[in-house]
N, CA and C atoms as a LAMMPS dump frame, in Angstrom:
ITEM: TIMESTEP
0
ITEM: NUMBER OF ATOMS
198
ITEM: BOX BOUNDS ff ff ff
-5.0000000000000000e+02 5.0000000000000000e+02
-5.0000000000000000e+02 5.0000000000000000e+02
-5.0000000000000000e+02 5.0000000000000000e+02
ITEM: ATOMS id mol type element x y z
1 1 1 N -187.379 -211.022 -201.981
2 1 2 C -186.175 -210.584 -202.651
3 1 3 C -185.107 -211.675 -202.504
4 2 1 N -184.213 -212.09 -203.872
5 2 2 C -183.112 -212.674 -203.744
6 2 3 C -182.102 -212.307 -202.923
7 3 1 N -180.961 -213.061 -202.649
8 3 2 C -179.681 -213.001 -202.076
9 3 3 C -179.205 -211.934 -203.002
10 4 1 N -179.664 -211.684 -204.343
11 4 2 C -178.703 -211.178 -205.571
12 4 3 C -179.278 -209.774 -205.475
13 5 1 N -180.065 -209.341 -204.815
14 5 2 C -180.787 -208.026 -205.296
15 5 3 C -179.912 -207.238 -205.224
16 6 1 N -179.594 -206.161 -205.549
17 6 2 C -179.032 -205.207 -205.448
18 6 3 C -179.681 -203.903 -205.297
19 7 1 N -179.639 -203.566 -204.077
20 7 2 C -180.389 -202.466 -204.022
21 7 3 C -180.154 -200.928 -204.572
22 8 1 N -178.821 -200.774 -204.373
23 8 2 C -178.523 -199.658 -204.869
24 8 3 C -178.757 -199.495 -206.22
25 9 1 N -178.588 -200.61 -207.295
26 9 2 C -178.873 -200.715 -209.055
27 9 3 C -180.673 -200.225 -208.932
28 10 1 N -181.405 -201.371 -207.892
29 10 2 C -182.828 -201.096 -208.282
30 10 3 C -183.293 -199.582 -207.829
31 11 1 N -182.538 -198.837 -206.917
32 11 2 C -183.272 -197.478 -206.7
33 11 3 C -183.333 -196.961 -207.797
34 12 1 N -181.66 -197.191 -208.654
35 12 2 C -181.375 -196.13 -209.937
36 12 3 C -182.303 -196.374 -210.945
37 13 1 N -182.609 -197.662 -211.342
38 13 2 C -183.215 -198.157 -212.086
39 13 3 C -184.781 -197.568 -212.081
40 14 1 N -185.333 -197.045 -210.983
41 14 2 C -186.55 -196.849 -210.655
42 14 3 C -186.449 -195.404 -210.988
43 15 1 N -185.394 -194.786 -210.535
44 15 2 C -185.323 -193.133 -210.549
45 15 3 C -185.171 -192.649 -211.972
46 16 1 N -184.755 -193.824 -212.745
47 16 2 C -184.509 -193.34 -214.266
48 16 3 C -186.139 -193.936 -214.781
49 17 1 N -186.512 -194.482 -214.337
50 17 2 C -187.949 -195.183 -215.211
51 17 3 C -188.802 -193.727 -214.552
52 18 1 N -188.781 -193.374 -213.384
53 18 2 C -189.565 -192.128 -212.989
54 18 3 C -189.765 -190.919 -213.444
55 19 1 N -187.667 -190.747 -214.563
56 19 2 C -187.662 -189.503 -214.792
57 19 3 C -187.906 -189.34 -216.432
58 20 1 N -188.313 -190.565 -216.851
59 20 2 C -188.756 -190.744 -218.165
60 20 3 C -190.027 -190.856 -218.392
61 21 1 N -190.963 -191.162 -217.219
62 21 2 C -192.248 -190.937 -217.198
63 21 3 C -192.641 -189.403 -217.037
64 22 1 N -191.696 -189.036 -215.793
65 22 2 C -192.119 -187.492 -215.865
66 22 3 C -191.851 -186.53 -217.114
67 23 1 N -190.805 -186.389 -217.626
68 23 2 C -190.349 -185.651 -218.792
69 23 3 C -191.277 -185.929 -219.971
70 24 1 N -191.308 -187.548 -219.84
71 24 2 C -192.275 -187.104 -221.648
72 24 3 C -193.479 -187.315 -221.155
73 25 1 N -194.452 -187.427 -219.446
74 25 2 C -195.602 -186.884 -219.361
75 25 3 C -195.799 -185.448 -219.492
76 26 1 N -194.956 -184.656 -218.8
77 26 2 C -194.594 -183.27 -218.879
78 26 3 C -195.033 -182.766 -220.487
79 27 1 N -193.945 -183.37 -221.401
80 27 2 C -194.003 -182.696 -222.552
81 27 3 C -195.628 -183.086 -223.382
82 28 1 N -195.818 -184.212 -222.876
83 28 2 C -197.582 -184.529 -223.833
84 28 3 C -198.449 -183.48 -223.07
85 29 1 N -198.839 -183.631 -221.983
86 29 2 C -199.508 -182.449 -221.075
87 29 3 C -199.238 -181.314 -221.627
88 30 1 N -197.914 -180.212 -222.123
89 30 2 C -197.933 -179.548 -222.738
90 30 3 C -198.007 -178.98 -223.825
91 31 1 N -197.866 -180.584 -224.711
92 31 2 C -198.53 -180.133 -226.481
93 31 3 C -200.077 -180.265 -226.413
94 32 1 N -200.177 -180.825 -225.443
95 32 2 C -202.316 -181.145 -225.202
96 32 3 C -202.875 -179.425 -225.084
97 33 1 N -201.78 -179.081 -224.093
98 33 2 C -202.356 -177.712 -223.61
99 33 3 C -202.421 -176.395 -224.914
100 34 1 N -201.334 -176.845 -225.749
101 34 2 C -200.804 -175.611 -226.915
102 34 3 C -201.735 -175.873 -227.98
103 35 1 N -202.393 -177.357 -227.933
104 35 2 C -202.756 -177.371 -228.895
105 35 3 C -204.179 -176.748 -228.981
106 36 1 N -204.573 -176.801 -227.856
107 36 2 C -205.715 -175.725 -227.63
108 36 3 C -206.976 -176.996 -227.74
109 37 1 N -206.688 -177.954 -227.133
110 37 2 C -207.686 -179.424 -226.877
111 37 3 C -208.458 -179.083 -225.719
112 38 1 N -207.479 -178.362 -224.834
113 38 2 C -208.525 -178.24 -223.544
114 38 3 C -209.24 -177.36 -223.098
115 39 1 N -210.037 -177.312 -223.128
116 39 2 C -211.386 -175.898 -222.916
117 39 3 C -211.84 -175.81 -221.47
118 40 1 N -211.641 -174.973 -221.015
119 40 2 C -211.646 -174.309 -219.945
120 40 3 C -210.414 -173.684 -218.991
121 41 1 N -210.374 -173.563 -217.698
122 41 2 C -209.163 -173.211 -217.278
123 41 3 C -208.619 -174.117 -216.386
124 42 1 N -209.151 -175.614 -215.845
125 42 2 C -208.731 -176.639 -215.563
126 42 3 C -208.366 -177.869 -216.833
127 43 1 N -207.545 -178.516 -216.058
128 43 2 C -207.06 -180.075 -216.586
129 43 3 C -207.117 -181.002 -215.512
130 44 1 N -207.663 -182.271 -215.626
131 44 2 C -207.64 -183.374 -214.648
132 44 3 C -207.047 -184.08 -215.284
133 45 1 N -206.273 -184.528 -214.663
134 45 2 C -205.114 -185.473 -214.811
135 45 3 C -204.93 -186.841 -213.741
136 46 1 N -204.705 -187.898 -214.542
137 46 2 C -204.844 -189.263 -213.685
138 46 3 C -203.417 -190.106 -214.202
139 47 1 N -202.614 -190.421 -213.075
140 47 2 C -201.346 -191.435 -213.656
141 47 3 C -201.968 -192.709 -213.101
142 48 1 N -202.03 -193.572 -213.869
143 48 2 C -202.032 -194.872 -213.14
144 48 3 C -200.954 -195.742 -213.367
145 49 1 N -200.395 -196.595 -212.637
146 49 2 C -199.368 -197.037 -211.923
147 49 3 C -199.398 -198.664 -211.975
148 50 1 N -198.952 -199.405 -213.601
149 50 2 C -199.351 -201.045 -212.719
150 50 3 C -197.879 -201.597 -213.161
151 51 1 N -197.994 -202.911 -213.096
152 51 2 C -196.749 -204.061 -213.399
153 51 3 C -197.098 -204.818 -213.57
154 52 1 N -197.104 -205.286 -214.937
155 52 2 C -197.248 -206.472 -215.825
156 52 3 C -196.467 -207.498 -214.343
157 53 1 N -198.025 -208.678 -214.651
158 53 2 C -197.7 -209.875 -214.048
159 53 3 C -198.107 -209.657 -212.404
160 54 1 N -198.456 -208.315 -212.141
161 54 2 C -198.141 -208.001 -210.455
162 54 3 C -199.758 -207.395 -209.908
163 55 1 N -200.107 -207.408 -208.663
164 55 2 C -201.753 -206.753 -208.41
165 55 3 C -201.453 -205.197 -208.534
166 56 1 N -200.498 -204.793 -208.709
167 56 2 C -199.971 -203.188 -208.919
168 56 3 C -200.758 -202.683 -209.488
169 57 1 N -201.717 -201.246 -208.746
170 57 2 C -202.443 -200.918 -209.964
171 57 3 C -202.608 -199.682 -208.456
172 58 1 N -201.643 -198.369 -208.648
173 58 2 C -201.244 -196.929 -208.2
174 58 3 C -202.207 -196.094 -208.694
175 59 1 N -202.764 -195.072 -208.781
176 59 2 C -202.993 -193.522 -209.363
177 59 3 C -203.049 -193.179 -208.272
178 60 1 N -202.963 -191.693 -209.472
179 60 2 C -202.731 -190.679 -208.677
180 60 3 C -203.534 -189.297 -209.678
181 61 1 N -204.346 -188.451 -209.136
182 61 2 C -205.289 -187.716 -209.766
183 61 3 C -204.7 -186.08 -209.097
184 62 1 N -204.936 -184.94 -210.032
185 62 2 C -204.622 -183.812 -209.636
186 62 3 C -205.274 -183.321 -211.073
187 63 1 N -205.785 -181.912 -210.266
188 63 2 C -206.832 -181.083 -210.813
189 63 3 C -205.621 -179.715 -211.139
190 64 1 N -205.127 -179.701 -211.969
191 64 2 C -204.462 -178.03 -212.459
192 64 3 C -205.273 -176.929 -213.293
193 65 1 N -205.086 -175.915 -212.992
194 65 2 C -205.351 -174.856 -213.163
195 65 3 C -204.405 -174.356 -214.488
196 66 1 N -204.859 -173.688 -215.809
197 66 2 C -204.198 -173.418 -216.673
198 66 3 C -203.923 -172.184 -216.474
């Protein structure tokens, strides 16, 4: 990290990129579900997590129940 970082800008910055992933993952997950695509009474679900340019490469997997 630079002399210049600013930490307090990069939390916000992260918390708004987080809450724009969640909201419009949220809303696709729920037109998937209405639209009647998924057959049965589970959904598996996988986020994966990278950054252009970086070895970043996160998931995260969860099994829901409809």
């Amino acid at each position: 990290m630079t002399a210049e970082f600013d930490e307090d800008r990069f939390n916000m910055a992260i918390r708004k990129f987080l809450k724009h992933v969640g909201v419009t993952s949220q809303r696709e997950i729920e037109n998937l579900v209405r639209s009647g695509a998924v057959k049965g009474g589970k959904l598996k679900l996988r986020m994966t997590l990278s950054a252009e340019g970086t070895p970043l490469k996160h998931e995260v997997e969860e099994t829901i129940a409809l």
